[in-house]
C-alpha positions in Angstrom: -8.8 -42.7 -9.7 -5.5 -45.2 -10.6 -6.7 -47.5 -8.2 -10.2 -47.4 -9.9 -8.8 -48.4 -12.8 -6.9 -50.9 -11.6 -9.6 -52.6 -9.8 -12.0 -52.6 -12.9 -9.0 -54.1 -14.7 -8.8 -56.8 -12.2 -12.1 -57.5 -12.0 -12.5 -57.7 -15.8 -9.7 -60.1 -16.2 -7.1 -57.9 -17.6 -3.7 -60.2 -17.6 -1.1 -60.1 -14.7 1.1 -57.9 -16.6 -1.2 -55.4 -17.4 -2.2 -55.3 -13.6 1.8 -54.8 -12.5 2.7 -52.1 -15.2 0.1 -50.0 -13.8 0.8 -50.9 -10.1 4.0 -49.8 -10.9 2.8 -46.5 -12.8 0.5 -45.8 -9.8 3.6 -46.2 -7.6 5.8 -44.0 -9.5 2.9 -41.2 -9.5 2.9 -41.1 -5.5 6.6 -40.8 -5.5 6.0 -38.0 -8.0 2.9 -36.6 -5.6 5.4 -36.3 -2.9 8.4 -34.8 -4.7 6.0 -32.0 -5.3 4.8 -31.8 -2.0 7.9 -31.6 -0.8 9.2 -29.1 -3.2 5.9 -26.7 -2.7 6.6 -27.0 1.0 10.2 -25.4 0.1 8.6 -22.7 -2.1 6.4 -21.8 0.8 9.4 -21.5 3.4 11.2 -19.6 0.7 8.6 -17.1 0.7 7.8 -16.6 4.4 11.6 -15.9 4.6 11.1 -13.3 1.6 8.5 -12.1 3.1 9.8 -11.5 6.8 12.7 -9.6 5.0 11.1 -7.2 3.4 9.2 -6.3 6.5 12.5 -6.0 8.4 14.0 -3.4 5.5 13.0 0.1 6.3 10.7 2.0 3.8 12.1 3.3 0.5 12.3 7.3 -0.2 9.1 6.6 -1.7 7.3 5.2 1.4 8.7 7.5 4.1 7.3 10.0 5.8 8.7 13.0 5.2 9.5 14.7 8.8 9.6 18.6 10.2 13.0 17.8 11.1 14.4 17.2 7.3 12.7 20.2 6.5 9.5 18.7 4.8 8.5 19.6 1.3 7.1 22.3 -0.6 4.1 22.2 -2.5 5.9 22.6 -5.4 8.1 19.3 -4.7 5.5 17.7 -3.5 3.5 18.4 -7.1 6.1 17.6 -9.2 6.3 13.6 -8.3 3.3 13.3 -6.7 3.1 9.4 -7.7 5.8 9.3 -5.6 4.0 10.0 -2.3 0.3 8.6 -2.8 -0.3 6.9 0.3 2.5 7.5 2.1 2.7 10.2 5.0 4.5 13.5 3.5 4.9 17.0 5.2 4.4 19.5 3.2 4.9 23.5 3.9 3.3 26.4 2.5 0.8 29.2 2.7 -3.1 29.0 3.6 -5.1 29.9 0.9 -8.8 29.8 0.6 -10.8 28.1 3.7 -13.8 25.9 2.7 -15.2 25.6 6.0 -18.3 24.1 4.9 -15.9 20.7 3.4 -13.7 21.5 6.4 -10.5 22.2 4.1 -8.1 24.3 2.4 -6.1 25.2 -0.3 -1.9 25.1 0.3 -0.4 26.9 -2.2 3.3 27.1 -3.1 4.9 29.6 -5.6 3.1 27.9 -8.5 0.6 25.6 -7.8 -1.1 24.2 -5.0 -2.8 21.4 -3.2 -6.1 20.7 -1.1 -6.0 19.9 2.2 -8.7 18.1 4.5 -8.5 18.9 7.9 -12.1 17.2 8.8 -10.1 14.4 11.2 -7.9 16.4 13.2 -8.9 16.0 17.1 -7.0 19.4 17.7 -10.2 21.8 18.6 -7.7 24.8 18.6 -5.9 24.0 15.0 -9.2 23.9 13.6 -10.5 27.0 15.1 -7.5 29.1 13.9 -7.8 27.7 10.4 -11.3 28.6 10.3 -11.3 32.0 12.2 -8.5 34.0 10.6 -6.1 34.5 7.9 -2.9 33.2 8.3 0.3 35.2 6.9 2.9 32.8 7.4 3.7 29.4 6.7 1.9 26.5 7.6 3.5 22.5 7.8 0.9 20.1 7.6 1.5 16.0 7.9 -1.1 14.1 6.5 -1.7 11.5 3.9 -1.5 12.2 -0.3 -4.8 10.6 -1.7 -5.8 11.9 -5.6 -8.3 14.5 -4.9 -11.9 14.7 -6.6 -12.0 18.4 -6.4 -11.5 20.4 -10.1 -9.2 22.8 -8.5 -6.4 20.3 -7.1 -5.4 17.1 -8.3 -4.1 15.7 -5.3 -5.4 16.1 -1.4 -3.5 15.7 1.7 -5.4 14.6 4.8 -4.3 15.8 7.7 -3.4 14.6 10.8 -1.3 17.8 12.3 -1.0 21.2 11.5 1.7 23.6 12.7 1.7 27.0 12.0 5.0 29.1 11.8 
């Protein structure tokens, strides 16, 4: 566009000076053009480098999964932070409450409240058919992914991917 303009100044007889000074100001814009190439070429290094960190960091409290072997949560702990876990893997231990086997889940309540479980994607054929064939007395860990539930009964749902009965 600077050379546009300097061509129509040319051809309509602008004086020599007028051509050089904005030679010169179209020379000092390139320079600029490439300082900022050069500098939005360092942002973008400094960002993969960023980047590749924070994938090297292990998860936060709030991203890990909690594990059978630390003891897992209760469905109390789990409801008191929930915000906490949404998303993230949890384990969470309690006792079976009502089976909906028709939306292939279940309640998990703790000493005060409690929280839905979906059990619809577990492979296990025999986890399934105990859920859905008998009450279960004792406690029950289930691993599975906090989502916000849509049901009126629990706030939060945890689908699960294993279920271990104790």
């Amino acid at each position: 566009m600077a050379l546009t303009a300097c061509l129509g100044l040319v051809a309509c007889g602008a004086p020599a000076s007028e051509v050089q000074q904005i030679r010169e100001e179209i020379k000092a814009l390139k320079a600029e053009m490439v300082k900022l190439e050069d500098k939005l070429g360092q942002i973008h290094t400094d960002q993969q480098q960023v980047l590749s960190l924070l994938a090297k960091q292990s998860p936060g409290p709030e991203n890990q999964a909690f594990s059978p072997e630390e003891g897992g949560l209760t469905v109390d702990q789990l409801l008191q932070t929930p915000s906490r876990y949404l998303g993230s893997q949890v384990t969470v231990k309690g006792q079976l409450a009502l089976v909906l086997i028709h939306r292939k889940s279940f309640f998990l309540k703790g000493p005060q409240e409690q929280v839905l479980v979906y059990f619809g994607n577990l492979t296990d054929n025999d986890t399934v058919q105990r859920l859905t064939s008998q009450d279960w007395p004792g406690e029950i860990v289930v691993t599975g992914t906090l989502m916000p539930s849509d049901q009126i009964r629990a706030g939060y749902q945890i689908v699960a991917e294993a279920i271990k009965f104790q």
